[in-house]
C-alpha positions, -999 to +999 in steps of 0.1 A: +099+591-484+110+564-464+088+532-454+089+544-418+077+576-426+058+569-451+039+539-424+038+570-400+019+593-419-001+563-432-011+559-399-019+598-392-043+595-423-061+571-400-067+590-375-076+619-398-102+600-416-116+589-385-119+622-373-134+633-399-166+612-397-166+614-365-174+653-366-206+663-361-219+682-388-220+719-370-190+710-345-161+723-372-179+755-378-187+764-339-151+756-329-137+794-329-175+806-316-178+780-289-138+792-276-146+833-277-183+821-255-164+794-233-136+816-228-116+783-229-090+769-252-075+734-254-040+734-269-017+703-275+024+704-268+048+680-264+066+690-233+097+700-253+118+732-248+116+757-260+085+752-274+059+742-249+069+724-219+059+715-180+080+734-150+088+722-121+064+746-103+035+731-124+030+760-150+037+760-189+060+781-202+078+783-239+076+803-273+046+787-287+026+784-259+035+819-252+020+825-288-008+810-282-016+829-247-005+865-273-031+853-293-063+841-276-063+857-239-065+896-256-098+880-266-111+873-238-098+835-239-083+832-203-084+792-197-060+783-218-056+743-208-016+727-224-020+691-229+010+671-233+017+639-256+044+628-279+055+649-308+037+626-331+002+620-311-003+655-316-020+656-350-041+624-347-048+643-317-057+673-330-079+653-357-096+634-332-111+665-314-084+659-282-075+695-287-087+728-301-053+738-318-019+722-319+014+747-315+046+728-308+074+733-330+053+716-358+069+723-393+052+731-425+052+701-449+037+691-477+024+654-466+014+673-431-005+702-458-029+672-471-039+664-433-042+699-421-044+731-419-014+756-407-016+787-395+010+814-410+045+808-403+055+818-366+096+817-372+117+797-394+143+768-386+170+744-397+187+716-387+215+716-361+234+682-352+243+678-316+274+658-307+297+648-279+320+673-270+351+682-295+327+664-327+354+637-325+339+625-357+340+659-376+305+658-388+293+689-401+269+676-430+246+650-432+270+640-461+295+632-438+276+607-422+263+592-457+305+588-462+312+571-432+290+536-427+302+534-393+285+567-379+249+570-368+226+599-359+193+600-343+162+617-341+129+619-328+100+600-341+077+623-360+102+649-361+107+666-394+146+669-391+145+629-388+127+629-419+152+657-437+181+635-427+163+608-446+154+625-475+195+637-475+200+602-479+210+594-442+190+558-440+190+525-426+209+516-394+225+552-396+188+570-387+182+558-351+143+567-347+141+577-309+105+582-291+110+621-277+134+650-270+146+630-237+153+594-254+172+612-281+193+629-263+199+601-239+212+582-269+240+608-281+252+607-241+252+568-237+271+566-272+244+546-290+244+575-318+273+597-330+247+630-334+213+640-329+196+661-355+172+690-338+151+720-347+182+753-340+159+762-314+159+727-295+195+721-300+199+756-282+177+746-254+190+717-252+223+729-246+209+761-222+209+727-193+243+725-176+235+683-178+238+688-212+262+712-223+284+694-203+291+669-229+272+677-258+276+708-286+263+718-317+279+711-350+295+745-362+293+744-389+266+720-399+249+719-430+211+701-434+191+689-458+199+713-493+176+708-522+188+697-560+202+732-567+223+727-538+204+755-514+193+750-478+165+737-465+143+762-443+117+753-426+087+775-413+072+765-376+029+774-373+000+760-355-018+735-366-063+732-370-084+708-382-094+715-421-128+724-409-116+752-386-109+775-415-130+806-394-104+799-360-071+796-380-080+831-396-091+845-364-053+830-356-037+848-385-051+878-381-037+878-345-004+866-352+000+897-378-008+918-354+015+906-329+045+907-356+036+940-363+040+951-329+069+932-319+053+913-294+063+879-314+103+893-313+103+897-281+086+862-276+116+849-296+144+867-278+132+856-244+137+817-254+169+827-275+157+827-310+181+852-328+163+877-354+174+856-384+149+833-375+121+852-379+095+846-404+099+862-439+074+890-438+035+883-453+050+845-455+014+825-454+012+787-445-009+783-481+022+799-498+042+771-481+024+743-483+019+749-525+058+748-520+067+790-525+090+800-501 
């Protein structure tokens, strides 16, 4: 792992730790019986489509926070409160009790599985580069970049597509670390960066705005990360609880099952444009990923 990774989830660690003892001893364990009495849930996004974002008529809308509504309001659960913050506040903030549960295009890993815990995998994902109209640079792998000195990509700060560029090799001045969705893509427009590396789901977001798709499109083809044997990358998307919330998250994956089962997550999916090849491999579990079975 690179140094500024590795610094960032350092830094998470923290936080973690000082959530932790923080905690009052019974807090943890009430977390999923104080929501079902309150009737109230505090969720953490980080205003990014198609995930979870802000409207311009004040609501939240997007796939996981649509989850998250599937989930909890059948309960009873009808204050549902989406607090924004950057992609990476969002488990420090999670740790330090600023929010119940965190869903928001959060990816499975196995640094993020020592923090942690996931809920079962929601849908799956893999990189997509975005670049100025016509690819005038031909990119279609992160090995083209690694070829060509002269090219850079960026990426959100946090964001595990940053991170799989780096781990492909992509590093130094060619990884531009940018501080959201908006800054990054501002970057591939101005010309600072040659690409920007996204979840398939942003990219296609992304590109769903005429300001946009009016310069940028995805790298087709584009190959990600692969791993030694030469085989893709996939990532799996979930929520996110504290370690001590073990009673909520399988209140959460119970739900979730259900709502696979019925379709309800599909139609979730189609309504922000996720195509049926991202959905989650069936009885998929977050502690299947997170030992590295996939």
């Amino acid at each position: 792992m690179g140094k500024r990774f590795q610094s960032a989830f350092t830094a998470i660690a923290v936080s973690a730790l000082a959530g932790l003892y923080a905690l009052p001893p019974a807090q943890a364990a009430d977390t999923k019986d104080r929501i079902l009495s309150e009737k109230k849930l505090v969720a953490g996004i980080h205003n990014g489509k198609p995930w979870g974002y802000n409207t311009p008529d004040g609501n939240v809308e997007g796939f996981n926070v649509d989850v998250v509504r599937a989930v909890f309001e059948p309960l009873g659960v009808k204050e549902i409160k989406f607090v924004t913050g950057d992609f990476g506040s969002l488990i420090p903030g999670l740790l330090s009790n600023r929010f119940d549960i965190v869903d928001s295009a959060v990816v499975i890993t196995e640094e993020r599985c020592k923090l942690v815990s996931f809920g079962d995998p929601e849908l799956t994902s893999v990189d997509a580069l975005l670049v100025k109209k016509g690819n005038p640079n031909k990119i279609a792998s992160f090995n083209d970049v690694i070829r060509n000195p002269q090219l850079k990509i960026g990426g959100s700060r946090g964001s595990q597509q940053a991170k799989n560029a780096e781990l492909a090799g992509v590093t130094g001045d060619q990884l531009q670390l940018f501080q959201n969705t908006e800054s990054t893509i501002s970057a591939l427009v101005a010309g600072r960066v040659d690409g920007i590396t996204f979840t398939s789901g942003t990219a296609n977001a992304l590109l769903a705005t005429p300001q946009v798709a009016a310069s940028v499109e995805r790298a087709t083809p584009f190959t990600g990360r692969t791993d030694a044997n030469g085989k893709l990358v996939v990532s799996y998307v979930a929520a996110v609880f504290r370690p001590q919330d073990e009673d909520l998250r399988t209140l959460f994956n119970k739900r979730l099952a259900e709502l696979k089962a019925d379709g309800t997550i599909a139609k979730i999916m189609a309504k922000y444009g996720f195509s049926p090849d991202e959905k989650a491999p069936d009885g998929l579990t977050s502690t299947e990923v997170c030992a590295g079975k996939k």
